[in-house]
VODOGU-75689 format. One line per field, with one value per residue: residue number from 0; residue in three letters; z, x, y of N, C-alpha, C in turn. Coordinates in steps of 0.1 Angstrom, whole numbers, plus 5000, padded with zeros to 4 digits. Layout:
BEGIN
nr (NUM; ...)
rest (ALA; ...)
n_up (Z; ...)
n_east (X; ...)
n_north (Y; ...)
ca_up (Z; ...)
ca_east (X; ...)
ca_north (Y; ...)
c_up (Z; ...)
c_east (X; ...)
c_north (Y; ...)
//
This chain:
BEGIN
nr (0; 1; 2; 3; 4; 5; 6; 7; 8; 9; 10; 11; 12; 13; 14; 15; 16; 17; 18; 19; 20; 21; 22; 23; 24; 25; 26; 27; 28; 29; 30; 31; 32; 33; 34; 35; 36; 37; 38; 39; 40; 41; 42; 43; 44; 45; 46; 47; 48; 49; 50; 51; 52; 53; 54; 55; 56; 57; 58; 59; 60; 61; 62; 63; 64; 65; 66; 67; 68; 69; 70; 71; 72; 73; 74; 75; 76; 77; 78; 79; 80; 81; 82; 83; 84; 85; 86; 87; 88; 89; 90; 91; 92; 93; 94; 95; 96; 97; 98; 99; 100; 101; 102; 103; 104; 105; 106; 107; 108; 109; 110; 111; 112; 113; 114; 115; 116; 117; 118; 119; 120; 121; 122; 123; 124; 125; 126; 127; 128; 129; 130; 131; 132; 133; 134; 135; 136; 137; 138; 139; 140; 141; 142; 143; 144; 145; 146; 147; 148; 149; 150; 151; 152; 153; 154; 155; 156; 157; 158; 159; 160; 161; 162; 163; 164; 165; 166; 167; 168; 169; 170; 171; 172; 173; 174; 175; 176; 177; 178; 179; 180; 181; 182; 183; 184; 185; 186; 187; 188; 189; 190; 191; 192; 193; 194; 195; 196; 197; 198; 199; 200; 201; 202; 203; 204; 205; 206; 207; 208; 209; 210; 211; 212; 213; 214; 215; 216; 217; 218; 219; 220; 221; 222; 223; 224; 225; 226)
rest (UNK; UNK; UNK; UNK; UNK; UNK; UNK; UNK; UNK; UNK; UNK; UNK; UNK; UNK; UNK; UNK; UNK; UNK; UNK; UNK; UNK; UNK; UNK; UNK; UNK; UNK; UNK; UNK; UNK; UNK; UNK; UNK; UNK; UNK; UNK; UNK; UNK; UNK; UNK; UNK; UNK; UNK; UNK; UNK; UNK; UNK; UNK; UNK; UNK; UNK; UNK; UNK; UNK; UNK; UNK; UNK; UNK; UNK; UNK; UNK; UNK; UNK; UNK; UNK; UNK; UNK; UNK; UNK; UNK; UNK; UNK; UNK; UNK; UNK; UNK; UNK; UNK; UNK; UNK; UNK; UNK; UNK; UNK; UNK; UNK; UNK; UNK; UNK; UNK; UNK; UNK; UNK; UNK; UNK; UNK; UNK; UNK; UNK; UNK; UNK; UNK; UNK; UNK; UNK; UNK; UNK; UNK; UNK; UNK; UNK; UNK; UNK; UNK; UNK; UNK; UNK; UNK; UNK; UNK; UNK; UNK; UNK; UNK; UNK; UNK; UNK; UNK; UNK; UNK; UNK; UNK; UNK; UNK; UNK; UNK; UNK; UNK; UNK; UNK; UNK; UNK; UNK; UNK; UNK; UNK; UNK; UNK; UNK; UNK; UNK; UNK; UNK; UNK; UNK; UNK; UNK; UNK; UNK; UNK; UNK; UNK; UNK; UNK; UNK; UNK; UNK; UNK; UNK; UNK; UNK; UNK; UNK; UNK; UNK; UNK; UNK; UNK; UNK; UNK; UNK; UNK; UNK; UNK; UNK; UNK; UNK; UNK; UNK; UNK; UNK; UNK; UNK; UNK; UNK; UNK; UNK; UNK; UNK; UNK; UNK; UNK; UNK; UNK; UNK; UNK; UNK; UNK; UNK; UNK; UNK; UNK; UNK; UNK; UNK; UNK; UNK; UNK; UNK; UNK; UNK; UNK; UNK; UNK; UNK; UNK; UNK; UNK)
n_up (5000; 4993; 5010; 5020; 5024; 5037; 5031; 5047; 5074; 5083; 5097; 5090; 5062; 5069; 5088; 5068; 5051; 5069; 5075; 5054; 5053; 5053; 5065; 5067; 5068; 5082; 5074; 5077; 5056; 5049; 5034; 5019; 5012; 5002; 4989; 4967; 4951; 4945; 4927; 4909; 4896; 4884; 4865; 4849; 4847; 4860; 4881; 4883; 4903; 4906; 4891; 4909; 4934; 4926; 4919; 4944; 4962; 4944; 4951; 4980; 4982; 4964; 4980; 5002; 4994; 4987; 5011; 5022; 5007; 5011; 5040; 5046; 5065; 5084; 5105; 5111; 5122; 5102; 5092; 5102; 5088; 5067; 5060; 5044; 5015; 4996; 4985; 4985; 4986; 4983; 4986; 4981; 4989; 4985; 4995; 4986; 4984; 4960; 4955; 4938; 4919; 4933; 4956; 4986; 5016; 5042; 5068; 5088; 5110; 5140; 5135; 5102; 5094; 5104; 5086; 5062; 5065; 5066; 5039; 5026; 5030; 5020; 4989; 4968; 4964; 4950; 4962; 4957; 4956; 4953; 4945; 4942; 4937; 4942; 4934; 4946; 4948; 4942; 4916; 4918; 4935; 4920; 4911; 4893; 4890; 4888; 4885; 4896; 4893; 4900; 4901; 4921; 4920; 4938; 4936; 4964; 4986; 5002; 5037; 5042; 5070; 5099; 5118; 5145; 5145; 5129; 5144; 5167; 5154; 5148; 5170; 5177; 5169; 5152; 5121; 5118; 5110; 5086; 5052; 5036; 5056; 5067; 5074; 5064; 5073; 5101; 5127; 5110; 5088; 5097; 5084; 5056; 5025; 5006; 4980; 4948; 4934; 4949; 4981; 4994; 4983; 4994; 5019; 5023; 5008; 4980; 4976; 4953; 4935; 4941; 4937; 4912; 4904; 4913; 4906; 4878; 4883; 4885; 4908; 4923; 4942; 4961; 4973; 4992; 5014; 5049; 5066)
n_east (5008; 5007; 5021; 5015; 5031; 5031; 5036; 5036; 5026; 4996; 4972; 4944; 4946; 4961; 4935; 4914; 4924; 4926; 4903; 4891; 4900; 4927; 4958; 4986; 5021; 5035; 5059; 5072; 5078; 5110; 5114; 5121; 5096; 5090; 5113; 5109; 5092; 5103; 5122; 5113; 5098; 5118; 5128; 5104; 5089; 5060; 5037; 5006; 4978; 4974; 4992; 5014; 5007; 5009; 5037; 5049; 5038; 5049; 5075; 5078; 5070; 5092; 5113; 5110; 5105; 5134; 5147; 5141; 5153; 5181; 5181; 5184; 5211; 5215; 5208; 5187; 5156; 5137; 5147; 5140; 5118; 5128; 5136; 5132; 5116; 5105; 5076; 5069; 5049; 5051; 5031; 5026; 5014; 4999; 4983; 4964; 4944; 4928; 4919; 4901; 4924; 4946; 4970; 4965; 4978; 4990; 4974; 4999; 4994; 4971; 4959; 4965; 4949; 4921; 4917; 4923; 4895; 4875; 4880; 4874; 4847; 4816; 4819; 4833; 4863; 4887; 4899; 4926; 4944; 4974; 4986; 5014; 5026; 5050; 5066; 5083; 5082; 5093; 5104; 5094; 5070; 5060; 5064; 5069; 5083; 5074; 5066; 5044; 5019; 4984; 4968; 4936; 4910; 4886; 4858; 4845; 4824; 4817; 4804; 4784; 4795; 4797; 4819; 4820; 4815; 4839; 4858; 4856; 4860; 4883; 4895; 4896; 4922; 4922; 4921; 4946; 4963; 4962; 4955; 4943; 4930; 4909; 4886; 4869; 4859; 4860; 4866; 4856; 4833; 4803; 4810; 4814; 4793; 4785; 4798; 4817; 4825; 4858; 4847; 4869; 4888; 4887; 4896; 4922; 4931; 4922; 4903; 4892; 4910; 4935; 4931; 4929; 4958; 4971; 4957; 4971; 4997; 4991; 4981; 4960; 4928; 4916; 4941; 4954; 4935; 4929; 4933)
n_north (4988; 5023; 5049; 5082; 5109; 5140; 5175; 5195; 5216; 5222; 5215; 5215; 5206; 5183; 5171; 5168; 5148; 5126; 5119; 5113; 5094; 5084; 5080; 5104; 5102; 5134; 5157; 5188; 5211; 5232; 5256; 5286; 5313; 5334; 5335; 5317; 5323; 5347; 5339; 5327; 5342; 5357; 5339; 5335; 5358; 5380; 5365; 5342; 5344; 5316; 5301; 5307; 5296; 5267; 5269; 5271; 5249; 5228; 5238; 5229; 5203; 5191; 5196; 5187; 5156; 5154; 5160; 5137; 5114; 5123; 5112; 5091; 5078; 5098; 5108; 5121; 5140; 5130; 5106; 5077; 5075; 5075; 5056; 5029; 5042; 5029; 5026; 5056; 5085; 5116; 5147; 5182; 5213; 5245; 5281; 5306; 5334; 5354; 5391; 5408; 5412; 5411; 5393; 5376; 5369; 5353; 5374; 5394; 5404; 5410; 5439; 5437; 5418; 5426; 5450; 5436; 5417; 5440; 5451; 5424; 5420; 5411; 5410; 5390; 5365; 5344; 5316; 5298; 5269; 5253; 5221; 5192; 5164; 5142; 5110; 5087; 5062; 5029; 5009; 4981; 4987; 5003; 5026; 5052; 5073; 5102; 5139; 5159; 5181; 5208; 5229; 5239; 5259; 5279; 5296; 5323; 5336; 5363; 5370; 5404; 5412; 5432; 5455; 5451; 5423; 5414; 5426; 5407; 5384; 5384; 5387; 5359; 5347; 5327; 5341; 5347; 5330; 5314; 5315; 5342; 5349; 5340; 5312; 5283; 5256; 5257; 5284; 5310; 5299; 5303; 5331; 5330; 5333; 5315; 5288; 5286; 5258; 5236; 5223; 5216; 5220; 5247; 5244; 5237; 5212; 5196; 5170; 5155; 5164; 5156; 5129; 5126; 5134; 5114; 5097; 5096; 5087; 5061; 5052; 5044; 5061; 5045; 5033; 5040; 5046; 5036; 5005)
ca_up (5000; 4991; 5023; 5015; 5029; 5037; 5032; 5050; 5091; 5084; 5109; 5081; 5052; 5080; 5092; 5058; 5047; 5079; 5074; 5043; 5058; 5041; 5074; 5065; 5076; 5080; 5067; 5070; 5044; 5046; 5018; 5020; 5005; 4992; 4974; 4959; 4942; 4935; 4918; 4899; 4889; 4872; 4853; 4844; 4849; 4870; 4879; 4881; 4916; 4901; 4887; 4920; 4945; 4921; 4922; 4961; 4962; 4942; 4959; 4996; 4977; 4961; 4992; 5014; 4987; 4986; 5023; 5026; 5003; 5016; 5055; 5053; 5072; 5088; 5117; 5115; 5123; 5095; 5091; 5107; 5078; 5052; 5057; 5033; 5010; 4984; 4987; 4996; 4979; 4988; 4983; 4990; 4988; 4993; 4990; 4986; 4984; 4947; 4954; 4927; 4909; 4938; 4963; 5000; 5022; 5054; 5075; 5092; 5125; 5137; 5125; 5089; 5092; 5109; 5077; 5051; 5065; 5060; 5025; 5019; 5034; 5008; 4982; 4966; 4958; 4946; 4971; 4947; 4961; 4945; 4948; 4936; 4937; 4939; 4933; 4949; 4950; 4938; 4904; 4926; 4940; 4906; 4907; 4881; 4889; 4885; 4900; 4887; 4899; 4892; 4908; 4923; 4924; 4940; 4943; 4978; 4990; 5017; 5043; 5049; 5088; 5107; 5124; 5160; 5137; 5124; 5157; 5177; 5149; 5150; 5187; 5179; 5162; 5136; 5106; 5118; 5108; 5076; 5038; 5030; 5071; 5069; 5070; 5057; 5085; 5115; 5131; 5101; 5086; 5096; 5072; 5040; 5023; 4992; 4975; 4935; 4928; 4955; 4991; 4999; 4981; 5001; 5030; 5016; 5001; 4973; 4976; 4941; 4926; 4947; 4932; 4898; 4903; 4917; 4891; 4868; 4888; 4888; 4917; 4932; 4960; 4977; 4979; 5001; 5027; 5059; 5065)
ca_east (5000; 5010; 5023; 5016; 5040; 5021; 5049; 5027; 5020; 4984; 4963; 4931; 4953; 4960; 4923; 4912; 4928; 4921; 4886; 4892; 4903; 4941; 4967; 4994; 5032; 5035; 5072; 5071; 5091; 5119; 5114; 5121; 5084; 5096; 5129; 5109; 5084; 5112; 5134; 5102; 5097; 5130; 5125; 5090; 5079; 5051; 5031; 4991; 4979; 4972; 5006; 5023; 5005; 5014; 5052; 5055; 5037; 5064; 5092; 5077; 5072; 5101; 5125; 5102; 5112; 5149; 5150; 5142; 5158; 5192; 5183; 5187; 5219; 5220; 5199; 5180; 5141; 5130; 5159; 5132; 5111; 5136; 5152; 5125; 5110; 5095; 5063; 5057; 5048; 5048; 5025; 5025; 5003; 5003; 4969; 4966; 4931; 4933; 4905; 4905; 4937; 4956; 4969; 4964; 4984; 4989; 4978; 5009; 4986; 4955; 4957; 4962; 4934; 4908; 4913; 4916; 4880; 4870; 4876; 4861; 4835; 4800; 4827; 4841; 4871; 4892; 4904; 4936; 4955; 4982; 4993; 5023; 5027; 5063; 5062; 5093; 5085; 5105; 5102; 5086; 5060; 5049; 5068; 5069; 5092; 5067; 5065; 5034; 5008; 4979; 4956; 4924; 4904; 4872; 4856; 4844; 4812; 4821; 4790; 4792; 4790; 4797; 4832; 4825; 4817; 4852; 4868; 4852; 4861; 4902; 4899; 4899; 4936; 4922; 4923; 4962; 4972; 4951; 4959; 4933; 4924; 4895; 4884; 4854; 4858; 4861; 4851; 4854; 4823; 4792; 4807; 4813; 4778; 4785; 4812; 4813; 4841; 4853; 4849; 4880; 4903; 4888; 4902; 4938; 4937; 4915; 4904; 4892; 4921; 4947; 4933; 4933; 4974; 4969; 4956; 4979; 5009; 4986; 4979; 4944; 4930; 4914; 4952; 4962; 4930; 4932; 4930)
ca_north (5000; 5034; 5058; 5094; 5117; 5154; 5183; 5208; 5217; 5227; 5213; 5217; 5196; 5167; 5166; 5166; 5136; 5114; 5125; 5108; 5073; 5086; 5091; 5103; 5112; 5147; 5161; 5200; 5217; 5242; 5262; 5301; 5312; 5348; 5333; 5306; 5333; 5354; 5332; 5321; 5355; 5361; 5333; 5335; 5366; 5381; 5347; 5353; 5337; 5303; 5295; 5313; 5287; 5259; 5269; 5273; 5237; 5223; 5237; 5220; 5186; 5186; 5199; 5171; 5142; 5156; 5157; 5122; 5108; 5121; 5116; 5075; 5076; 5111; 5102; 5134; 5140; 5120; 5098; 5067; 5076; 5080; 5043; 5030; 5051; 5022; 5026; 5062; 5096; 5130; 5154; 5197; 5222; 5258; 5282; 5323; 5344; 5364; 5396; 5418; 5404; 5413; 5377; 5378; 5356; 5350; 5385; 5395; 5405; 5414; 5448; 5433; 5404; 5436; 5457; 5425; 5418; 5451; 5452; 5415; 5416; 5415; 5407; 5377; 5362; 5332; 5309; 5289; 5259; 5244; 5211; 5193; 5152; 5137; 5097; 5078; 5045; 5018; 4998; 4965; 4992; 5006; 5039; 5062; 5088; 5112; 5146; 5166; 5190; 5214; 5245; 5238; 5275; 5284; 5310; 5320; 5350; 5366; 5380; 5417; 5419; 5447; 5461; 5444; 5410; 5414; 5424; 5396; 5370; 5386; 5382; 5345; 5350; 5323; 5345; 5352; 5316; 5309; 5322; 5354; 5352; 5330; 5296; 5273; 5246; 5265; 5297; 5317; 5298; 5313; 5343; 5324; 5325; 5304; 5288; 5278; 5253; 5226; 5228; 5211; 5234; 5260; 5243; 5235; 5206; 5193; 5156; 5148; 5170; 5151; 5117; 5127; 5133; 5099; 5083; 5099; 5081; 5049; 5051; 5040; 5066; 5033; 5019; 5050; 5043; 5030; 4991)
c_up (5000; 5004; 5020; 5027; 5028; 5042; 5037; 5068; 5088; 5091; 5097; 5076; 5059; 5082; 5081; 5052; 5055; 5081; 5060; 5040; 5051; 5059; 5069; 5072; 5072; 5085; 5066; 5063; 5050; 5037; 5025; 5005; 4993; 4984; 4967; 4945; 4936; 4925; 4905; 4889; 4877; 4861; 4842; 4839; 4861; 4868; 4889; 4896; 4914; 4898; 4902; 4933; 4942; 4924; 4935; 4964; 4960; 4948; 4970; 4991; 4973; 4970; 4996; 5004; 4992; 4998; 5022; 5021; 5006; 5027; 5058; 5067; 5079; 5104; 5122; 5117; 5115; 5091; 5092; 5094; 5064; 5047; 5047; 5025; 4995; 4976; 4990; 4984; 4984; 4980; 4991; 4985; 4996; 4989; 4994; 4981; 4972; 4954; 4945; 4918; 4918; 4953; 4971; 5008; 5037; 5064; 5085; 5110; 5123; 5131; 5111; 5089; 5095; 5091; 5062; 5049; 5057; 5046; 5020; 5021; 5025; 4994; 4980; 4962; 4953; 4953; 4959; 4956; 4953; 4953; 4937; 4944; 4938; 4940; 4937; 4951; 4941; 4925; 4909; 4932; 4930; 4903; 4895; 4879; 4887; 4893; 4887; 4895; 4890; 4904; 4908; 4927; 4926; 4943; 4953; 4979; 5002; 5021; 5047; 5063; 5088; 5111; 5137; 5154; 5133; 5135; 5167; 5166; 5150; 5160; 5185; 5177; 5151; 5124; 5109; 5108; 5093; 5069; 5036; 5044; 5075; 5069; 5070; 5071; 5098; 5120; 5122; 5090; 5083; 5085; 5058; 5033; 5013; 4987; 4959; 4930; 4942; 4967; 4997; 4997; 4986; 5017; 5035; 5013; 4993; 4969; 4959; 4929; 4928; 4940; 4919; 4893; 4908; 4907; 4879; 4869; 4887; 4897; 4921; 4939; 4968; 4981; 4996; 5016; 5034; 5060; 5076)
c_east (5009; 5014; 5025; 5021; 5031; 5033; 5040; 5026; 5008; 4974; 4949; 4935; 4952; 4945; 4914; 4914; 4926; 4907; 4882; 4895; 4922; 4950; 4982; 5007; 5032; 5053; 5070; 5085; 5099; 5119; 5108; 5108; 5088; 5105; 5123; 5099; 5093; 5120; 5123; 5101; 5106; 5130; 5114; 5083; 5068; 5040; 5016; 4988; 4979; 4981; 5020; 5017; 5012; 5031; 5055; 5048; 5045; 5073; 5086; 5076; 5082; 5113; 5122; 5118; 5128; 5154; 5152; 5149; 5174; 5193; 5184; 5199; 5223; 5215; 5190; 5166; 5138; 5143; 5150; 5124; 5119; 5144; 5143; 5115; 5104; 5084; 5060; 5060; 5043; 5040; 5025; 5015; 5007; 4988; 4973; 4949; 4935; 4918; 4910; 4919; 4950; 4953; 4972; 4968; 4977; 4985; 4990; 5003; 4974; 4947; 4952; 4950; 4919; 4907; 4914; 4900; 4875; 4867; 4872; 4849; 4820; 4807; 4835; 4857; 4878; 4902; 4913; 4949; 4962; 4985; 5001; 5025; 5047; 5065; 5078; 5095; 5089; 5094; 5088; 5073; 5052; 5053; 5072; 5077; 5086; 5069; 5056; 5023; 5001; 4969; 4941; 4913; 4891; 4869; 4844; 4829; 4814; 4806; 4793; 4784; 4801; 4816; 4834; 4820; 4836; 4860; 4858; 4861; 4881; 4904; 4904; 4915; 4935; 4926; 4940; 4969; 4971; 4954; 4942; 4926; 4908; 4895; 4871; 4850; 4857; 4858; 4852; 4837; 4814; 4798; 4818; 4801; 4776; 4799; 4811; 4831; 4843; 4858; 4864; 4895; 4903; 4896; 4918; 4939; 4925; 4914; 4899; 4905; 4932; 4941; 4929; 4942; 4976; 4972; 4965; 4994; 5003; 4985; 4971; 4942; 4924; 4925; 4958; 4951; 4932; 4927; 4918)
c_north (5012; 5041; 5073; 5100; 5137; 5163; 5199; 5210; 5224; 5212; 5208; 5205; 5181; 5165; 5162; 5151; 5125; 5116; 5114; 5091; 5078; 5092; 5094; 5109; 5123; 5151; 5178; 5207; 5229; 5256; 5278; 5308; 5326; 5344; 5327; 5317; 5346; 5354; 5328; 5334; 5362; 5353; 5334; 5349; 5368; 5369; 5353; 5340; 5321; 5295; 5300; 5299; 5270; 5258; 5266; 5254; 5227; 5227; 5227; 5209; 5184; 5182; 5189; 5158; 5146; 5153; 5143; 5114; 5105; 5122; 5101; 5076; 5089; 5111; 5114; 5126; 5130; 5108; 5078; 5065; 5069; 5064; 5034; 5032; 5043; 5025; 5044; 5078; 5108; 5141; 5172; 5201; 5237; 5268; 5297; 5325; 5352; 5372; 5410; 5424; 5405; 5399; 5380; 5367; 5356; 5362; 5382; 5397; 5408; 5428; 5447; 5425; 5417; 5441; 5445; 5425; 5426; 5450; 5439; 5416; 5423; 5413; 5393; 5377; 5349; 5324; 5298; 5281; 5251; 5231; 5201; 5174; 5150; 5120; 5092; 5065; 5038; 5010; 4983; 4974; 4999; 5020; 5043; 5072; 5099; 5123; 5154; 5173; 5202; 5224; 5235; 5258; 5277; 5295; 5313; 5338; 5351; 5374; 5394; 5417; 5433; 5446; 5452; 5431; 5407; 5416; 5411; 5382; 5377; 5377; 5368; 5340; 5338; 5327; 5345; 5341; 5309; 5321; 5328; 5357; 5347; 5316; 5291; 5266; 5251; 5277; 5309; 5310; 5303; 5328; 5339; 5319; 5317; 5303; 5279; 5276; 5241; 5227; 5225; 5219; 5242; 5258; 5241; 5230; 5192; 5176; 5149; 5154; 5158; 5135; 5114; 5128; 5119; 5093; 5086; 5088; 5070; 5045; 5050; 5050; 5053; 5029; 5030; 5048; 5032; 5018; 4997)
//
């Protein structure tokens, strides 16, 4: 059976997937988020939010794999993991808010997450998560060598409440932690009033996306759930 490796510390991503019958190891990545979007930039050009969450996805899948691959004998953190890696395939993800062509990350504090609100609120935008596959397993396990990924993008209706709506939901320091300062699952909810596209991307990490890169590697998603 397959052992999916999760190159993420999101809390949502993990509950998501064991929600899913899917547990998997969790590997968080290294990866300097500004250099990875800057270096992309020189290459590419200015990268539209869609292809910008895609890139930072790949870098954390790729770093993850790389890590492991060279931590068999180092005896680091994942080192227990890393001793064999047959069977097992990593997956990242990375997610940004586009509202009005301009991409909203992580608020920096509650100041920023108060006036973010502000301006969403009674207004939509595009909730875009990338995710990015990396296939390691061995010849005898069916590997492919693959590494591939693709954007999942919804777009999201924000409720206009009021000022002490928006400071009561700060107080929570929720939005602090969470890409555009909201969230679907949790106590940002009650002010998301519709969403066209798939709930799961809104949450970080898109369950029929993720097993369409699956099946690309030949991979089953039944082989990844839990006995």
């Amino acid at each position: 059976m397959p052992r999916l490796v999760l190159a993420s510390q999101s809390p949502a991503r993990l509950a998501t997937l064991r929600s899913a019958g899917v547990t998997p190891d969790v590997v968080v990545s290294g990866v300097d988020e500004d250099k990875v979007l800057a270096d992309a930039a020189d290459r590419f050009g200015e990268l539209d939010p869609a292809d910008a969450v895609l890139v930072l996805a790949q870098a954390k899948a790729e770093e993850v794999a790389s890590r492991l691959e060279e931590s068999r004998d180092d005896g680091g953190p994942v080192a227990a993991l890393a001793q064999d890696l047959s069977d097992v395939i990593v997956v990242g993800c990375d997610s940004m808010l586009e509202i009005g062509g301009t991409i909203v990350g992580k608020p920096a504090d509650a100041a920023t997450a108060r006036e973010r609100w502000r301006a969403m609120r009674g207004t939509k935008g595009v909730l875009h998560t990338g995710h990015w596959v990396v296939d390691l397993r061995d010849d005898a396990s069916g590997g492919t060598g693959g590494t591939i990924g693709s954007t999942s993008s919804t777009t999201v209706w924000f409720a206009d409440i009021d000022d002490d709506e928006i400071d009561a939901y700060v107080a929570t320091e929720e939005p602090l932690y969470v890409a555009g300062a909201f969230t679907i699952d949790g106590l940002g909810g009650p002010y998301v009033e519709r969403i066209e596209g798939d709930h799961h991307g809104v949450v970080g990490i898109s369950l029929p996306l993720l097993r369409e890169l699956l099946t690309d590697l030949n991979i089953p998603w039944r082989t990844l759930r839990d006995a």
